[in-house]
N, C-alpha and C positions, 0 to 999 in steps of 0.2 A: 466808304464802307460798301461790299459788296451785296448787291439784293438779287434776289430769287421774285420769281412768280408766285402766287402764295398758294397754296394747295385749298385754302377755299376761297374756288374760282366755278364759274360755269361758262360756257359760250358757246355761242350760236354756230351751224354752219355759216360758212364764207355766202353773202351775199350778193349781186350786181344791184348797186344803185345806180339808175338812169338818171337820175336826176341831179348826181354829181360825176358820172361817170367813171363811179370806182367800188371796187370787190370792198366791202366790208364786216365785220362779227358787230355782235352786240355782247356783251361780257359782265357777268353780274360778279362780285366779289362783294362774298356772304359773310364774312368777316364784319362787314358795313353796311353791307343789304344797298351798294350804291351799282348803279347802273354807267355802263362806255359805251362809246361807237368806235370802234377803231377800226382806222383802211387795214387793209391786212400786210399790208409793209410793215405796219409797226404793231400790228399780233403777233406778225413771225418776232419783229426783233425780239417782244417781249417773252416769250417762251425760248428764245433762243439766245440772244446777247442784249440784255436789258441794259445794259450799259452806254449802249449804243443811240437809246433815246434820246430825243431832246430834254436838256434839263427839267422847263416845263412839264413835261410832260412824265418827266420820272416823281417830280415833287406831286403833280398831282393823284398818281396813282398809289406812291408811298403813301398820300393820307387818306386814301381810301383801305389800304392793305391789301393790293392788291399785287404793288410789290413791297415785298417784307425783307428785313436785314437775311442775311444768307446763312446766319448761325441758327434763327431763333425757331424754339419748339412751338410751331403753333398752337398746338392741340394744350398743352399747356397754357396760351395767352389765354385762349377760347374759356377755358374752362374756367383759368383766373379773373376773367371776366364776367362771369356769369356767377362765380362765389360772391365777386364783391358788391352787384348787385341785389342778391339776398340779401346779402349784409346789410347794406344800405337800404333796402326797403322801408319807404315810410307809408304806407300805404296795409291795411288792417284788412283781410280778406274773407268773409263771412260767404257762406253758400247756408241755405235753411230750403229745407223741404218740410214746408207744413202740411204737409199730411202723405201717408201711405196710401195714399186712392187714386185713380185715375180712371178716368170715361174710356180709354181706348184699349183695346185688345192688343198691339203690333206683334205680329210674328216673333219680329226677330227681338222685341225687348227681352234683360235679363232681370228685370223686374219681377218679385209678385207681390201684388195689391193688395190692399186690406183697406177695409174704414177706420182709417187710426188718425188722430191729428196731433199735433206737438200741445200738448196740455199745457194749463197756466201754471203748472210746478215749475215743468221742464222747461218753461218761456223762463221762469225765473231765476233758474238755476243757469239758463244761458245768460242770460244780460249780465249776472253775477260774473260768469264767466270771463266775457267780453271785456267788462269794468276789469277786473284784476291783469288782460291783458294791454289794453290802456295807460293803464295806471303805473307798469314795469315798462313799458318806451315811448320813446316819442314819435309817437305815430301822428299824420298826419293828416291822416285822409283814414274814411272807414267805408269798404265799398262791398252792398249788399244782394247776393244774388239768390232769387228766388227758385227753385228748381225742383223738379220734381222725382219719380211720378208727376202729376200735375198738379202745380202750385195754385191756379186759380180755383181748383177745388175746396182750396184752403184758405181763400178769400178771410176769413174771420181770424184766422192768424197773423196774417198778414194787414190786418186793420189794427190789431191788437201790439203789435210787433216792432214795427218799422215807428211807431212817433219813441218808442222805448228805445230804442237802438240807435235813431236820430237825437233823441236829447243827450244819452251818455256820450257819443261824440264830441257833438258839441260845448259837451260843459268841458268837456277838455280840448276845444281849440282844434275838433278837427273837423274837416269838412267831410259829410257824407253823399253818397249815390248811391241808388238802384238801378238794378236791371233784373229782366227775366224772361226763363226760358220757358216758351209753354207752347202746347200742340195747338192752341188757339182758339178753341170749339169752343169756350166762352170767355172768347173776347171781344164782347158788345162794346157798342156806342159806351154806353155809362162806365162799363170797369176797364177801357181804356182809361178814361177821360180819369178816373179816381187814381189810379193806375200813377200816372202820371204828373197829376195838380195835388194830388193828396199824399202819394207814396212815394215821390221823388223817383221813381224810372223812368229813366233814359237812356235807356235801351233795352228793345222786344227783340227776342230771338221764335221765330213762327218756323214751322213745319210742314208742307207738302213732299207728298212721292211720285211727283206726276202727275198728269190728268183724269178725271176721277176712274175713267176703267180701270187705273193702276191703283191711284191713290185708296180707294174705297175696300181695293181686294186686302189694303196692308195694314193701311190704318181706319178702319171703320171701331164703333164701338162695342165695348164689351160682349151686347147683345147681339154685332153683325151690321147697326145700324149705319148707312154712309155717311161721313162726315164731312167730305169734300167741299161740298158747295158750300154751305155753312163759314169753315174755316177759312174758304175765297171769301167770301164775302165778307168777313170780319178785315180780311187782310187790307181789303178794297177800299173798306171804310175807313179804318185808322188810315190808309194814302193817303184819303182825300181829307181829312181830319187838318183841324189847323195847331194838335198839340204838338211840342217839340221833343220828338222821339227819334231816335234813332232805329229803323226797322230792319233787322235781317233775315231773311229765308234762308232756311237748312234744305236741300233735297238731296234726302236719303237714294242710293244707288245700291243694287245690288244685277243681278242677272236675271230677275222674274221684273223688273218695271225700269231697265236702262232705257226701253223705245217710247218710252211716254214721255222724257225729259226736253226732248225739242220740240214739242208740242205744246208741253206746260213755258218751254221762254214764249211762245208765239204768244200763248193765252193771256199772261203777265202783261207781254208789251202791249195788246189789243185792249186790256183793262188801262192803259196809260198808267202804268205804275214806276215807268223808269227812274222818274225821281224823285222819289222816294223809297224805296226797296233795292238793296241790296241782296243780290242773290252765291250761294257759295255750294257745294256739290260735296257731299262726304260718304265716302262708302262704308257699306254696313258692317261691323267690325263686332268680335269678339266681348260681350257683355257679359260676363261669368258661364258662357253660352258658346254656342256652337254657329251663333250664325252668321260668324265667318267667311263657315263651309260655302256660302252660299253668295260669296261677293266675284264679282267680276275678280279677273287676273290685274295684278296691279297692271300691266302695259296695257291693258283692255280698258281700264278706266282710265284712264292717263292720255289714252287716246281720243276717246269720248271728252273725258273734258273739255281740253283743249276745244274742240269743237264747239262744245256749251260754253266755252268763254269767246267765243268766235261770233257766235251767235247774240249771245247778251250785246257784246258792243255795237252789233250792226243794228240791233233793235235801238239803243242809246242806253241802256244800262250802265252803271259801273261795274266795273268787272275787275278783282281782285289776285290780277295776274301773279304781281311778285311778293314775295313774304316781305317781313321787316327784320329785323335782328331780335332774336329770342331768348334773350341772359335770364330767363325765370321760366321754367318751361311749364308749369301750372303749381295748381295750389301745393300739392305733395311736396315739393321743395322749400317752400316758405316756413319763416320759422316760424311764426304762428297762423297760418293760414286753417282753418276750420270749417267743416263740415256739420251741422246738426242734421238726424232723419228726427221723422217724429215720434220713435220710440225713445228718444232724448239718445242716444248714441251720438259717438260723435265719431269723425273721421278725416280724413285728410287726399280723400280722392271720390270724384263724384260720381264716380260710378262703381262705388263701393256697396249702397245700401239697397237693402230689400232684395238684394241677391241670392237667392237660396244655394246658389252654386260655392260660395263662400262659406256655406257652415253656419251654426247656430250653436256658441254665440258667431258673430261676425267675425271671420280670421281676420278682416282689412278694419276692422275696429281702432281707434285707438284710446278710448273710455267711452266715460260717458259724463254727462251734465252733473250728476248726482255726486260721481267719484272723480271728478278730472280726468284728466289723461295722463295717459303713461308714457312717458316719454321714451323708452327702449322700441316703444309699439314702432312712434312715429319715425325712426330710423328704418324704417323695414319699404320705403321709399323716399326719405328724404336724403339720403346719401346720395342718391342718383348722380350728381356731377363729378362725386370720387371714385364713384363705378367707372363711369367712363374714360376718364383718366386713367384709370388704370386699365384698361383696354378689354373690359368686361363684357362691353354691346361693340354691336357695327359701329355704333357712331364714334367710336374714335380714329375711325381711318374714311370718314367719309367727308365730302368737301358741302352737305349740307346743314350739318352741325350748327354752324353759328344764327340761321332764321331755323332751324328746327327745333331745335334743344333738347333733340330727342326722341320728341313728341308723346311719350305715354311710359313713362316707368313702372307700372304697372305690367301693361303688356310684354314690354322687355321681360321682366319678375315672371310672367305665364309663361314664356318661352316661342308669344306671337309679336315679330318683327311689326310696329306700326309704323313704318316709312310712311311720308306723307306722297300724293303724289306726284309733287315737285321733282323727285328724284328720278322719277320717270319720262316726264315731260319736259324738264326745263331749257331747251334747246329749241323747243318748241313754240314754249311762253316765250323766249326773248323774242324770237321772228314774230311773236304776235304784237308784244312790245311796239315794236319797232315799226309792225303796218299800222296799228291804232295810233300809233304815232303821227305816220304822213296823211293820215286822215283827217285827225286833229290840228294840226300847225302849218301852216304857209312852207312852200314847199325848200324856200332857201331857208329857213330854219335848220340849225344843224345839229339840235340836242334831244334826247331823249328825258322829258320831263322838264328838270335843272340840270340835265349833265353834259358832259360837253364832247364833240367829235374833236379827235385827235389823231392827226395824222406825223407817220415818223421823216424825218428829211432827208 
């Protein structure tokens, strides 16, 4: 049967390796998020007469899909791939933001605040909830994310909460986790430690914007007060902590604090925090809000990155160069994936609530604890993958689709493209690949991770 190159593909410019003395690409096919080395004898064959390969070498890139039969619709496989996914979900998705409060001011949130917290009605009418979604499949896993405004405000929720939502699990045969996202400014020693041995998270998602001249002008609290040091310091401590948590750092980018970011990896590695902390770069994006206006150009961040992921591995960080394959691209597609704020609303995108830019009631609603949900609401982003299909967004003529998934059907829905910036850079990331590479492995080593160099005869 005749095969093509498969249209989700990326590669690197043509290289000179001295240390085997030949020109070669590094080639991601995002179909499978799998990684190549190929001499460029046998890049050219393959965009030109893939026929011509060594058999081996056709079999191994056919199971990657990187070469595909010559008839088949990809964007169709793509998509049928990532339906049957949903479908097959066994895995229960919960997001609760116990309370409408938060200690920090940021510019650019599309938040507004209130002292509100998820009441014991509205706790009850959730778990109610939760139970009747349990009870209709067989789910198998129930995984709980804390988020905010800021979740640790709402510590008493969250104590009340999670043994409730861990038993109903359990009594049906499924295994639970948490995780949560918080700006960190009260995450001491003790609600770590509770955090963790008491509420079952395993995994912190923390927040800096650079070093505190930057950080403090962004994210200082409500009154102005700085936060910085503070929230280093929690970061510092849970490192050095011996609980078992998974730690990631978020640093926000925009164009008022990009020059502070290579200074915050210096500050990082000089704390010894490399193993432990995980660091990832996300630019400031559209929150029912405008502050977008206000982000770097996508080839401006894209360039920086790269850099900041240049920079994290020469410190010894890991650094989260390449995507994985993305068949569920967030909660908005799942069929029962859920949202509670703590006005007991409910919703199916997480940065739906406490938006005043969405109206009152909530237009991104889709009930609420007391009334259920309406299921006509929760189509107004869960279609997302027949959209595409049917050639509704960019992404169905783009070759990042298959590790992207899109990245934000919502945005799509506002009319702001949220490319990630892999689409930017990715020519880039492989040659980084590929140097973190020969830094990491003995120099006649010939593969990239588990993958393997191939060269055509």
């Amino acid at each position: 049967m005749a095969r093509k190159l498969s249209r989700y593909h990326f590669a690197s410019p043509p290289v000179f390796d001295e240390l085997s003395d030949r020109t070669r690409r590094v080639v991601f096919a995002t179909r499978s998020a799998e990684l190549r080395v190929l001499d460029e004898a046998a890049w050219q064959l393959l965009t030109t007469e893939p026929e011509r390969l060594p058999g081996d070498v056709v079999e191994d890139l056919t199971g990657i899909h990187l070469l595909v039969d010559d008839g088949e619709d990809e964007l169709r496989s793509v998509v049928d791939e990532n339906r049957d996914a949903i479908a097959a979900l066994d895995c229960l998705s919960l997001v609760v933001t116990p309370t409408a409060q938060c200690q920090l001011g940021c510019g650019y949130c599309g938040q507004e605040h209130s002292a509100r917290w998820l009441s014991p009605h509205h706790q009850d009418a959730f778990v109610r909830q939760v139970t009747r979604k349990l009870d209709a499949y067989p789910y198998r896993e129930v995984d709980l994310c804390w988020f905010g405004a800021e979740p640790l405000v709402g510590m008493a929720v969250i104590r009340e909460l999670t043994p409730r939502l861990r038993a109903v699990a359990e009594e049906r045969g499924c295994s639970f986790g948490a995780r949560i996202i918080t700006n960190g400014l009260a995450l001491g020693r003790r609600i770590a430690r509770e955090l963790v041995e008491r509420h079952g998270v395993a995994s912190i998602d923390i927040t800096l914007d650079g070093t505190p001249e930057y950080h403090d002008t962004r994210r200082g609290t409500k009154s102005g007060t700085p936060t910085f040091r503070r929230i280093f310091a929690n970061l510092v401590a849970l490192a050095e902590s011996d609980l078992k948590v998974r730690i990631n750092l978020r640093i926000n980018v925009d164009e008022a604090n990009w020059q502070g970011i290579s200074p915050l990896i210096d500050m990082l590695a000089r704390a010894g925090l490399q193993r432990r902390v995980a660091c990832y770069f996300a630019p400031i994006h559209s929150w029912g809000n405008d502050a977008h206006k206000k982000a770097l150009s996508a080839r401006d961040f894209a360039d920086l990155e790269v850099q900041w992921h240049a920079e994290l591995l020469l410190a010894g960080f890991p650094s989260r160069l390449m995507p994985g394959r993305r068949r569920i691209v967030c909660l908005a597609v799942q069929r029962d994936g859920l949202l509670v704020d703590a006005n007991g609303t409910l919703f199916h995108c997480t940065e739906a609530p406490y938006v005043p830019g969405y109206g009152e009631p909530d237009e991104m609603a889709i009930g609420t604890v007391d009334a259920g949900e309406d299921a006509e609401r929760r189509t107004t982003l869960s279609l997302f993958n027949d959209e595409v299909r049917a050639g509704a967004y960019n992404c169905s003529s783009c070759a990042l689709l298959p590790v992207c998934g899109g990245a934000c059907p919502k945005l799509w829905k506002e009319g702001i493209p949220p490319c990630p910036s892999t689409l930017h850079n990715m020519p880039e990331r492989l040659l980084l690949v590929l140097a973190a590479h020969r830094i990491n492995t003995s120099p006649t080593t010939p593969a990239v991770g588990a993958t393997t160099t191939m060269a055509a005869s």
